[in-house]
C-alpha positions in Angstrom: 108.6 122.1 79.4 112.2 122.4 79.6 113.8 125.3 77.6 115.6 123.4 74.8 112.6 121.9 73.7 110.8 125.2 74.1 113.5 126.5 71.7 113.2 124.2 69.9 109.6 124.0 69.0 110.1 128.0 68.6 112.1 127.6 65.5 109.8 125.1 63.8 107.0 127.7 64.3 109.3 130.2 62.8 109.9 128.3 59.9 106.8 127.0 59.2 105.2 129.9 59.2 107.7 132.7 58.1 106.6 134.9 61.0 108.8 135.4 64.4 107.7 134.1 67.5 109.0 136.9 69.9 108.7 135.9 73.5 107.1 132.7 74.7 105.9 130.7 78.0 104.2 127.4 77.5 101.7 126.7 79.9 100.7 123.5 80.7 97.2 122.7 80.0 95.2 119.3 81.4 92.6 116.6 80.0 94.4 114.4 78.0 95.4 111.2 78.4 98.1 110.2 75.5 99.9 113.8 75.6 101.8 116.5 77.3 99.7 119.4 76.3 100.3 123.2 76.4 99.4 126.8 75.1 102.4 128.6 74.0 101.4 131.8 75.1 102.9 134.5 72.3 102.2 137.3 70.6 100.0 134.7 68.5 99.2 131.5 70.5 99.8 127.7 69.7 98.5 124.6 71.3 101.4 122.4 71.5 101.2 118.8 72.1 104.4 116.7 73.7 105.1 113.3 73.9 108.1 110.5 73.6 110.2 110.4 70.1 108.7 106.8 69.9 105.4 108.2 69.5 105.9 110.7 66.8 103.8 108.1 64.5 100.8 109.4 66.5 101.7 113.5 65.6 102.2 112.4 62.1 99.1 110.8 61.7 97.3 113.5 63.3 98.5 116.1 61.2 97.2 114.2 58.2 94.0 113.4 59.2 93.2 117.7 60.7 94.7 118.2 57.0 92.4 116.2 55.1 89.6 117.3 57.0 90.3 121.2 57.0 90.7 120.2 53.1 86.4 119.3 52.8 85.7 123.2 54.0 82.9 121.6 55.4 83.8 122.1 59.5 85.9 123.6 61.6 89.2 121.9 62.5 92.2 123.2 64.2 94.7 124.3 61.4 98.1 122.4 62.0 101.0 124.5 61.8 104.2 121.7 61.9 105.5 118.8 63.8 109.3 118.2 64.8 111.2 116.0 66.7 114.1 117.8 69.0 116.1 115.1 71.4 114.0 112.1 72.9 110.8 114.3 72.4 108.0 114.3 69.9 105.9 117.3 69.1 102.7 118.6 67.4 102.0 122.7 67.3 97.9 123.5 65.8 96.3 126.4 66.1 95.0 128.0 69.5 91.1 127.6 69.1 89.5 129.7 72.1 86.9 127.4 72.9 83.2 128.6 74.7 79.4 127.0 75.0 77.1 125.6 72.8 73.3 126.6 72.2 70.5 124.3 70.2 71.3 126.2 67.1 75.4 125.5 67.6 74.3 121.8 67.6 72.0 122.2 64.7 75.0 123.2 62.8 77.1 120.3 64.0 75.0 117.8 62.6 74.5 119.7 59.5 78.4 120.5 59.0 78.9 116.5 59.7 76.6 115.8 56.9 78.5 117.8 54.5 81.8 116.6 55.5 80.6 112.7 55.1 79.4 113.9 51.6 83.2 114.1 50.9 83.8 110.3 49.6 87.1 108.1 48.6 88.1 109.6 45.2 88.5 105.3 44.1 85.2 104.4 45.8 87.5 102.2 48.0 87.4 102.4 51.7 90.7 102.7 54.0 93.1 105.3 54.1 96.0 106.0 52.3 98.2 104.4 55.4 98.0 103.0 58.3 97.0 105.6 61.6 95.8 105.0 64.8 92.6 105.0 67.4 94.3 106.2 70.2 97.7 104.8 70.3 96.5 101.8 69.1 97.9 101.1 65.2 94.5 101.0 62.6 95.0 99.0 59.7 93.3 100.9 56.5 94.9 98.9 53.8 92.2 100.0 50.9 89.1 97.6 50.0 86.0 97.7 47.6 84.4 95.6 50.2 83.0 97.7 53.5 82.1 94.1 54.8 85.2 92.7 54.3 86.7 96.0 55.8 85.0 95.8 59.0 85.3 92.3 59.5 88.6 92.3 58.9 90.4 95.8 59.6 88.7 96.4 62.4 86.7 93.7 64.5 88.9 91.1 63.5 92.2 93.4 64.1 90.7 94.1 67.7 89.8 90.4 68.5 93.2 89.2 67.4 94.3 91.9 69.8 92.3 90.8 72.4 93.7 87.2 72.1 97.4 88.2 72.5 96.2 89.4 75.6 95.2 85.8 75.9 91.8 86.7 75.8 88.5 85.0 73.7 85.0 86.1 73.6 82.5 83.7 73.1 80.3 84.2 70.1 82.9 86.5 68.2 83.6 84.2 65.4 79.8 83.5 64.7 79.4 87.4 64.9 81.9 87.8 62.3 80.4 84.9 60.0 77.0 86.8 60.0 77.7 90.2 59.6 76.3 89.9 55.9 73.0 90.4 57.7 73.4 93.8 59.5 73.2 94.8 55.9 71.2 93.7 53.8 69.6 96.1 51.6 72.4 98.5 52.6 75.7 99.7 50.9 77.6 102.5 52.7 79.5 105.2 51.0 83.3 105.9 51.5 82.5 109.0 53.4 85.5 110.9 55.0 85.2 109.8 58.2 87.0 111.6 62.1 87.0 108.6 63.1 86.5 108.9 66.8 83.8 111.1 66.9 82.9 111.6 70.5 82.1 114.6 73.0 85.9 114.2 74.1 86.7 115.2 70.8 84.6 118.1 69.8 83.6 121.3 71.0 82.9 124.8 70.4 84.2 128.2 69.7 84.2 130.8 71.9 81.3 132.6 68.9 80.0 128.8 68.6 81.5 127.4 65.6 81.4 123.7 66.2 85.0 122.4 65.8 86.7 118.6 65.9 89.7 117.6 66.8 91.9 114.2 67.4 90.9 112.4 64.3 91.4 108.7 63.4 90.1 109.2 59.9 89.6 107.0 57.4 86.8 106.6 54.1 84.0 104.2 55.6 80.5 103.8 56.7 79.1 107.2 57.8 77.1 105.6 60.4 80.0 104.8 62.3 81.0 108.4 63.2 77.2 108.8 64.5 77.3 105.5 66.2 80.0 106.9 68.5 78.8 110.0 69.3 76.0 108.3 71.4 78.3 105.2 73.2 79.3 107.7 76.1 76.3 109.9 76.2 74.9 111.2 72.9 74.9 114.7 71.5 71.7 116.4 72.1 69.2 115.7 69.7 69.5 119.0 67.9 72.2 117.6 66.3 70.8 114.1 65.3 67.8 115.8 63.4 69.8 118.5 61.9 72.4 115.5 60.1 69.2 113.8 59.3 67.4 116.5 57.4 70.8 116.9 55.5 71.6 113.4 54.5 68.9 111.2 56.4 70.4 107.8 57.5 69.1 104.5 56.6 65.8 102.9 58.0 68.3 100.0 59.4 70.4 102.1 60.8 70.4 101.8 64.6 71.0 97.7 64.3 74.3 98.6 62.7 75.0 101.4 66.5 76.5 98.2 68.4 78.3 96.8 65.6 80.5 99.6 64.6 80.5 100.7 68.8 81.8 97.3 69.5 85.0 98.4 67.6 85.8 101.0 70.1 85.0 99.2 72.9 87.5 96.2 72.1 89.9 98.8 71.8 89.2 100.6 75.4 89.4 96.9 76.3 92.8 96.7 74.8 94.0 100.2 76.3 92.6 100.3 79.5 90.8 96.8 80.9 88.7 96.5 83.4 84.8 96.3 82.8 85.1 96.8 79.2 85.8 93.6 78.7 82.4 92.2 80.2 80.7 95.1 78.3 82.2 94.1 74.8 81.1 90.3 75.9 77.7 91.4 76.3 77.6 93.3 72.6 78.5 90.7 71.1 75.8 88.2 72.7 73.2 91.1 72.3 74.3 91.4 68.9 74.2 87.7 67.3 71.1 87.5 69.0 69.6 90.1 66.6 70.1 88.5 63.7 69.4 84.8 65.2 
């Protein structure tokens, strides 16, 4: 990080919080793949997170969804401290969580904090979000709707197939997917739960005295399922934490037919960031998923 922009984010620290920095260094810090990333290393720490002024979008959509979750009480987030812009750059400061390793009960928490978190529901009844965000750096429409059906159909798999075919792309069977979706729920009617969004073990963690923490939302009011169905597309959580949400808010008897249908989502949209075999795999969802309700 060059020392301008280390200056620079210095003084938005100092006035956000009121409280001078002294001395810094950032340090660079690795695994992600959208951001720079560091720890300022100060007399109090910050993670910091970098990127191009055209992606500022991202940081501010960030901030709102770690700030809307931190609101519930109901688990740990990091706290954001501000966002600025200096030059061509783009930048996010949040809290430096020290992180460390989970045990059964750490899990058991998760799922019970998840549950009480997803208990937090659209003050309207309406699902969306007050704005547009993103799933990655992918724009997600939220514009609000009564209808969860509707939603999904068109907000998310339909925003994602329309995607796909500007990429020139069609997958066969989408369209009668879309026209049956009444039937992955009948007999159920999801709450607008406060949802992260993109719940996976990329984005979640523990503290160094096992609190179980989140981070990177993409939150919106929707389907609680569909944080749960995430958490198992690349390698579920241990199933501490599965029984632990289910003793606290137990999910539907239908639920797992509704796992492939709200995965397929985020697997159009690895398609649409990254290529490759996700492409056969979303195929293959589909096809596996009109054949359930054939």
């Amino acid at each position: 990080m060059d020392a301008a922009l280390l200056h620079a984010i210095g003084t938005e620290i100092e006035r956000a919080t009121g409280h001078s920095l002294g001395a810094c260094e950032a340090r660079p810090v690795g695994g992600g793949c959208i951001h720079e990333a560091y720890v300022l290393v100060a007399f109090t720490p910050y993670f910091v997170k970098v990127n191009a002024m055209a992606k500022a979008g991202l940081f501010d959509a960030e901030m709102d969804a770690l700030r809307a979750l931190a609101a519930t009480g109901a688990i740990r987030v990091p706290r954001p401290v501000t966002i600025g812009r200096h030059g061509d750059r783009s930048f996010l400061v949040l809290e430096h969580v020290a992180m460390g390793l989970s045990g059964a009960s750490s899990w058991e928490t998760f799922g019970a904090q998840l549950a009480a978190m997803h208990r937090h529901l659209s003050p309207d009844r309406s699902y969306g979000w007050h704005c547009a965000n993103y799933i990655g750096v992918t724009p997600q429409p939220n514009a609000a709707s009564r209808d969860w059906l509707i939603f999904w159909r068109e907000q998310r798999l339909g925003f994602q197939l329309k995607l796909a075919g500007e990429q020139g792309v069609r997958f066969t069977g989408a369209e009668r997917l879309l026209e049956r979706l009444p039937l992955f729920f009948e007999g159920y009617a999801p709450e607008p739960s406060l949802l992260h969004g993109d719940l996976w073990s990329g984005n979640a963690s523990f503290t160094d005295d096992g609190v179980p923490i989140i981070y990177d939302p993409a939150s919106y009011h929707g389907d609680r399922e569909c944080d749960l169905a995430f958490t198992e597309l690349f390698g579920s959580f241990p199933a501490a934490f599965y029984e632990a949400y289910d003793q606290s808010w137990p999910r539907h008897r239908n639920w797992p037919m509704r796992r492939d249908l709200y995965n397929l989502y985020h697997v159009l949209n690895h398609f649409h960031l990254f290529g490759g075999g996700y492409r056969s795999q979303a195929q293959q969802m589909i096809h596996e998923l009109n054949r359930l309700v054939s």
